[in-house]
C-alpha positions as CSV (number, residue, x, y, z in Angstrom):
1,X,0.0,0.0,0.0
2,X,0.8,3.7,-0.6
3,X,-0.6,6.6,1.3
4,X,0.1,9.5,-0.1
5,X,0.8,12.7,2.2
6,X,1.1,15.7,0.2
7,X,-0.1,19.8,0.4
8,X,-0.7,19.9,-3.5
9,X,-4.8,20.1,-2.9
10,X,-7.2,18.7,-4.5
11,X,-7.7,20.9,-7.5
12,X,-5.3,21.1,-10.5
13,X,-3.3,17.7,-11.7
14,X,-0.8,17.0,-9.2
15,X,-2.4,14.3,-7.1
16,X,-3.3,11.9,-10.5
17,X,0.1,12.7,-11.8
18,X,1.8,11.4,-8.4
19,X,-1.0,8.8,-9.3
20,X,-0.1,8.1,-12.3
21,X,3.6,7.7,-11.8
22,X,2.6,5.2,-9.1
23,X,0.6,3.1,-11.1
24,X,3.0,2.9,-14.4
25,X,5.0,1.0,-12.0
26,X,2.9,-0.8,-9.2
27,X,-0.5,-0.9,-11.1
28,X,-1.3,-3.9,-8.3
29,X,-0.8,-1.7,-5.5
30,X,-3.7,-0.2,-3.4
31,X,-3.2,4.0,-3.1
32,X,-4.8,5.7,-0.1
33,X,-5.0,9.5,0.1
34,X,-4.4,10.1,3.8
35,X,-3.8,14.1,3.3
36,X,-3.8,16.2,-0.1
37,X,-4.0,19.2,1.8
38,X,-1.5,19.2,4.6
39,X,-0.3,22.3,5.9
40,X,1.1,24.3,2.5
41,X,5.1,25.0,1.9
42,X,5.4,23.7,6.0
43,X,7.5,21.2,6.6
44,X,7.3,21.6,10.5
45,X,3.7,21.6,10.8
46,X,3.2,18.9,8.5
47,X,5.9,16.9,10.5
48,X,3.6,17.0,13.6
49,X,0.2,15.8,11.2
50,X,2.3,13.1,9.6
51,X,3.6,11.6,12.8
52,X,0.1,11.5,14.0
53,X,-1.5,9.8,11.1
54,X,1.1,7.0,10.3
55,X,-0.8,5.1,12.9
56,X,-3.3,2.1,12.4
57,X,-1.5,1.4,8.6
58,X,-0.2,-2.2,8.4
59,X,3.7,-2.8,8.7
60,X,5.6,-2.1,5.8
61,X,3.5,1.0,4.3
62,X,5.0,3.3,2.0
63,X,4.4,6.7,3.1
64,X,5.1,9.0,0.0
65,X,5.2,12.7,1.9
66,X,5.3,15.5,-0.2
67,X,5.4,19.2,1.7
68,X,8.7,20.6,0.2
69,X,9.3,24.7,0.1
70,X,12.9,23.7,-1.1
71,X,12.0,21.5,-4.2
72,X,14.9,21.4,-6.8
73,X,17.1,23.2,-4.6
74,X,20.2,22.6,-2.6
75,X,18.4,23.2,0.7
76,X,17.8,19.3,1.4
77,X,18.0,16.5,-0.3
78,X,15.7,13.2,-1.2
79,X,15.4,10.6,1.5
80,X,13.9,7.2,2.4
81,X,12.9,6.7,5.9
82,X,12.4,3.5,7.6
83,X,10.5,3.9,10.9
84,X,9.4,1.3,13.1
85,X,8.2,-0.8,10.5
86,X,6.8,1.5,7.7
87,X,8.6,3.3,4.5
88,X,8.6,7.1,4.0
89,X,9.7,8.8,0.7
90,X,10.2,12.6,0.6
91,X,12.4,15.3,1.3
92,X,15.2,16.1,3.8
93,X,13.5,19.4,5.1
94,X,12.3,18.2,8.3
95,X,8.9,16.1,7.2
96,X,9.7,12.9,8.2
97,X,11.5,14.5,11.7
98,X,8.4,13.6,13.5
99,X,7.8,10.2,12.3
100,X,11.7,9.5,12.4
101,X,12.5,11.3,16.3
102,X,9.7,9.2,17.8
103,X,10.4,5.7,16.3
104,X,11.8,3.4,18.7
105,X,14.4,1.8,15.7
106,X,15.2,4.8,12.3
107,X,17.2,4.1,9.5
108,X,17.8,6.9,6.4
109,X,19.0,6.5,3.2
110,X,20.0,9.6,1.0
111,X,18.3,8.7,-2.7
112,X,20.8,8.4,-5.2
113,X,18.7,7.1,-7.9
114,X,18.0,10.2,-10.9
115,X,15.4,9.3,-13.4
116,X,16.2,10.5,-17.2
117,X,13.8,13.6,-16.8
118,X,13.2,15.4,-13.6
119,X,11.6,18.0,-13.4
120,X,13.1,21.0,-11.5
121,X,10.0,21.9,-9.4
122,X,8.1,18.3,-9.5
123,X,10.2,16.0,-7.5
124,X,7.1,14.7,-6.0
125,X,6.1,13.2,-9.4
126,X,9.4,12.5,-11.1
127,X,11.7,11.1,-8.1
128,X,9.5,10.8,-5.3
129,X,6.5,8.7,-6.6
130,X,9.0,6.2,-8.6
131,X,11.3,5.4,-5.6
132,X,7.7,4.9,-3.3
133,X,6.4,2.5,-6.1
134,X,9.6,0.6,-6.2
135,X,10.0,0.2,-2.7
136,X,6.1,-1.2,-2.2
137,X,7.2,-4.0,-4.9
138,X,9.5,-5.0,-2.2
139,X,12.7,-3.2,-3.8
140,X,15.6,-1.8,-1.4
141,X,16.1,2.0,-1.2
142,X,18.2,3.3,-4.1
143,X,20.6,4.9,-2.4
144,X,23.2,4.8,0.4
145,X,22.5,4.2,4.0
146,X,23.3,7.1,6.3
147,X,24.3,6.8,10.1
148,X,22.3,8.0,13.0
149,X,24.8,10.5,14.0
150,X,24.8,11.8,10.4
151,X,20.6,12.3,10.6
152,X,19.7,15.7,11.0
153,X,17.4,16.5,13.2
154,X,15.8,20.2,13.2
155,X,15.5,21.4,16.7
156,X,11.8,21.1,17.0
157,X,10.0,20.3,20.2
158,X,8.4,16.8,20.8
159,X,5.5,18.5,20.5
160,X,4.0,21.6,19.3
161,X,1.8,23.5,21.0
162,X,0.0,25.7,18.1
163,X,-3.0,24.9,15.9
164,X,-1.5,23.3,12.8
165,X,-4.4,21.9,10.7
166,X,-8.5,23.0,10.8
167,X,-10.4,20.5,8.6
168,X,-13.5,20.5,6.5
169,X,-15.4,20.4,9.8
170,X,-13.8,23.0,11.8
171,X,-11.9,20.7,14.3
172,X,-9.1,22.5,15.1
173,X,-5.6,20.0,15.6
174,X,-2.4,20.5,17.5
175,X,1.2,19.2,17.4
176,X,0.0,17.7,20.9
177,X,0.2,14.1,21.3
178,X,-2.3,13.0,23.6
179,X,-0.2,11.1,25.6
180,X,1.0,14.5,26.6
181,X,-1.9,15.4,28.0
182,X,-2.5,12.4,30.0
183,X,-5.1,11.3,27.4
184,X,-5.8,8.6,25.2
C-alpha cells in the first residue's frame, strides 16, 4: 500500500500525476490518500500531522510525503525513511523529523537514484512517486545508507503546541500528542 501525504490540494493535476507515476509501476498496488492538503510549503507543521496519522497502517506502508518549500534546490536532499516498521519517501527538510524522532528503531537513506527527466520543481512526481512504487514492490532504497549520527534533526519540540491543521469540519488539531496530555 501507498498513502500519499502531500499539500498539493485537490484541484489542479498534481495528485493523478503522483497517481499516475505510481501506477505505471505498481498498477497492483492499493493508493490511499491520507492528506492532499496538509499544511502548504510547512514542513514543521506537516511533520507534527504526519507523525500523528502513520498510525493504524499495516507494517511495511509506503508513506510518500510531499510538503517541500525547497524542491529542486540545494536546501535538502531526497530521502527514504524507515521507521518502526513503515517506508517514507520525501524530502530532507524536516517532514519525516516527526515520524523519524519518535520511532523506537530509524534508518535513512540519501536517494541516489536520478530518473532521465526530472523536473526541476516536481520531485514529487518524477523522483519521489518512482522510488515509493519501487519500494512497495519490495525493492531496497536506491541509495546509500546514512548513520544515525549523520541524521539531522531540526530542533523542533516533541510537541508543538499551536493549531496546525483545521479541517472541513472545523476541528481544530495540534502538534500535541495525547499522551502528553495524560489522554488517550
Amino acid at each position: 500500500m501507498i498513502v500519499l501525504f502531500t499539500d498539493f490540494g485537490l484541484n489542479g493535476p498534481y495528485v493523478g500525476q503522483v497517481k499516475a507515476a505510481l501506477l505505471k509501476i505498481a498498477p497492483n498496488v492499493a493508493i490511499v490518500d491520507l492528506f492532499a492538503d496538509a499544511p502548504r510549503y510547512n514542513p514543521r507543521s506537516a511533520a507534527y500531522l504526519l507523525a500523528a496519522y502513520t498510525l493504524g497502517f499495516d507494517e511495511g506502508t509506503v508513506f510518500l510525503c510531499v510538503v517541500d518549500p525547497g524542491v529542486g534546490s540545494a536546501l535538502r536532499e531526497p530521502v527514504v525513511v524507515w521507521a518502526d516498521g513503515y517506508w517514507f519517501v520525501g524530502p530532507d527538510n524536516g517532514l519525516l523529523h516527526g515520524v523519524a524522532g519518535r520511532a523506537h528503531l530509524a534508518r535513512r537513506w540519501v536517494i541516489d537514484w536520478r530518473p532521465t527527466r526530472l523536473s526541476a520543481s516536481f520531485h514529487g512526481r518524477d523522483l519521489f512517486a518512482p522510488v515509493a512504487a519501487r519500494l512497495a514492490l519490495g525493492e531496497a532504497p536506491p541509495g546509500q545508507e546514512l548513520g544515525v549520527e549523520r541524521y539531522r534533526q531540526p530542533p523542533w519540540p516533541a510537541d508543538l503546541s499551536e493549531i496546525i491543521y483545521i479541517d472541513n469540519f472545523g476541528n481544530a488539531l495540534t502538534g500535541i500528542r495525547s499522551q502528553t496530555l495524560g489522554a488517550e
